[in-house]
N, C-alpha and C positions, 0 to 999 in steps of 0.2 A: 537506368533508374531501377529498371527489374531487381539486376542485381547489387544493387547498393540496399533495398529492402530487404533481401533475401540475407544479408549479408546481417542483416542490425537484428531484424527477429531470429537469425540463429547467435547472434550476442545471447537474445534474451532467452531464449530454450537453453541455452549453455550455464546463464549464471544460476537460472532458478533449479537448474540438473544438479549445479557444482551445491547450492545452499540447501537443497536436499540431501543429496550425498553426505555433505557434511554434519548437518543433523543426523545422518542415521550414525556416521560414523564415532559421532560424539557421544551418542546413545549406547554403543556396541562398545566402546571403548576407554568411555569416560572410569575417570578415576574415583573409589566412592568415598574420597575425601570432601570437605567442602573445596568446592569454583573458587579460585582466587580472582582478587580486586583484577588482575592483570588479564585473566583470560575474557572475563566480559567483556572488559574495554573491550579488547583487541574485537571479539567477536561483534560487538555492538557498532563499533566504526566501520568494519565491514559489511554489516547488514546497511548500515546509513551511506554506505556508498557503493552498494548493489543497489538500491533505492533512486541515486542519484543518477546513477547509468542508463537505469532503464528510463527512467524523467526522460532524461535529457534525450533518450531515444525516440519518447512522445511527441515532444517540445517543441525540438530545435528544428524537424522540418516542418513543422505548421506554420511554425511564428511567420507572423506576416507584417509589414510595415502599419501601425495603426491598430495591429492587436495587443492585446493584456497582455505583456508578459508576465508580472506578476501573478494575475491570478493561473492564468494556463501554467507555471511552474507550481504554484501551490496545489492544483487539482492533479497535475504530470506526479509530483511528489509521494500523493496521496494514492498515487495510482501504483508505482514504484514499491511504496510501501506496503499496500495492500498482498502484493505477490510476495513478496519479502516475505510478511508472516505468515502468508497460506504456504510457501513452498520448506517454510522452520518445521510447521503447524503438520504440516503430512508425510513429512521426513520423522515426526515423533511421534506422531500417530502410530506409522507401520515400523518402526523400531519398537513400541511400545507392544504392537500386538505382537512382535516375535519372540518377546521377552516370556509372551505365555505358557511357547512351550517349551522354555527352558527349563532341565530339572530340578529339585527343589535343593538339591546339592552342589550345585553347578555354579561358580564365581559370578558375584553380585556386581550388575551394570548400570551405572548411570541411565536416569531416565525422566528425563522431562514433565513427562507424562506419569503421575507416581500412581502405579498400582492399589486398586482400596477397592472400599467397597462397591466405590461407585462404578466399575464397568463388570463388576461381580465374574470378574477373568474368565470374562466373553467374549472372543477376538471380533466378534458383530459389532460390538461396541467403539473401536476403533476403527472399523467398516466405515459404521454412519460418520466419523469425523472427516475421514478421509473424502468421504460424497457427500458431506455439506459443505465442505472447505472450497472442493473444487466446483459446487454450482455455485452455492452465494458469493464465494470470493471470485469466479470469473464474472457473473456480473457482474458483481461491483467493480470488477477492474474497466472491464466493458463501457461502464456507464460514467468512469473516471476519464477514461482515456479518451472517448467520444466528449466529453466538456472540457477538457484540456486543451483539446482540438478547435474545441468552438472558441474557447477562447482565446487562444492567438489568432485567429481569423478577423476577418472584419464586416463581416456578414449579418446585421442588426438583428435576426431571429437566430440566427448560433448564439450571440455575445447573449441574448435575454437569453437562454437555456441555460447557458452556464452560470450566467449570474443567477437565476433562479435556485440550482444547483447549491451554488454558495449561501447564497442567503436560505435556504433550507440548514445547513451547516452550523451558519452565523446564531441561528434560535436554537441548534441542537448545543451549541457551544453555551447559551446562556442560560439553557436546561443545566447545563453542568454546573454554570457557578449556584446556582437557586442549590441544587444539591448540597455539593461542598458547604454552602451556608447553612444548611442541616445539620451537617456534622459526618456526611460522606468526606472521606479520604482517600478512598481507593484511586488509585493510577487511572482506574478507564472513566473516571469522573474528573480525576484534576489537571489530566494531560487534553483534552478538549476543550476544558475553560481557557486552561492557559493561553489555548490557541485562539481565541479569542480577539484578539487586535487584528491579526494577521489574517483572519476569516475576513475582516472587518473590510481591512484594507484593498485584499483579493476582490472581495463583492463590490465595492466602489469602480477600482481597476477597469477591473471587467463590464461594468456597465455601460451600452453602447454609445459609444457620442456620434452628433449627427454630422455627415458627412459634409464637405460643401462642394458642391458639382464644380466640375471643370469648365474655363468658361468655353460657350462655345466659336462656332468662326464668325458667326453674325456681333459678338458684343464686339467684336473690335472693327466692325465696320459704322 
């Protein structure tokens, strides 16, 4: 059992190493034409299925007979996800600050992270990204993977955490659509609405049903 864990979390040190690596690489290397339609895909599928590996790393040995799969896969997902964009997020972070002390003659690099005024070519400034990335997004991953867990379980005070969990989501999700009806647009407002049913559904899922005892030797006497 040791090394069958040992085995899966070095999966996940390996993929978020590789989607780092390739963030920096893509930054060091990138071509300063515009990204075509085809290289997103390609990179977008692969982010959606580094997400789906590490899930299923969460997931699949919690899942228990009579637990949520649904919602432990929606919270596993979200948790997958989470590292996904902190390990894109600090791959162009620290490509971005090496870009500082590049000469001012020196062949122009793709950068995610587009130089302005805002980090006033501070390398500090990509510092701080890099150590909010890595505290806030391990807890959140922490605190993803921990209700993932409760939720394939069948432990009536795990399943309420996690459904708590969710339905804290479910109002952050309908925060979103109130927004969008204002006349927000942006992606980090209409990609949480939209997920909206699916919050909806997970938080049901996941709500504990009660058990019915086994019977015991005396009912059948």
């Amino acid at each position: 059992m040791l090394g069958v864990l040992v085995k899966r979390w070095a999966l996940v040190v390996a993929t978020l190493a590789a989607l780092g690596g390739c963030a920096d690489r893509g930054l060091a290397s990138g071509p300063t034409s515009t990204t075509g339609t085809g290289t997103w895909v390609t990179v977008t599928a692969a982010a959606i299925a580094a997400a789906v590996v590490l899930a299923a790393l969460v997931v699949l040995p919690a899942l228990r007979p009579g637990g949520s799969a649904l919602g432990s896969w929606v919270l596993g997902l979200q948790a997958g996800g989470v590292a996904v964009a902190g390990a894109i997020i600090i791959g162009a972070a620290v490509r971005s600050e090496q870009l500082l002390d590049r000469a001012a003659d020196a062949e122009q690099a793709a950068s995610i992270l587009r130089l302005s005024s805002l980090d006033g070519r501070d390398s500090g400034f990509f510092t701080l990204i890099v150590l909010v990335t890595l505290v806030v997004g391990g807890l959140l991953i922490a605190l993803l993977v921990l209700a993932a867990r409760f939720a394939a379980d069948t432990d009536r005070l795990e399943r309420l955490l996690a459904t708590g969990l969710l339905a804290a989501e479910v109002l952050a999700s309908m925060a979103g659509w109130v927004l969008v009806g204002l006349g927000f647009r942006h992606a980090g407002f209409l990609l949480p609405a939209l997920a909206l049913p699916i919050l909806v559904a997970a938080t049901v899922a996941a709500w504990p049903r009660a058990t019915v005892p086994e019977p015991t030797e005396a009912a059948y006497q």
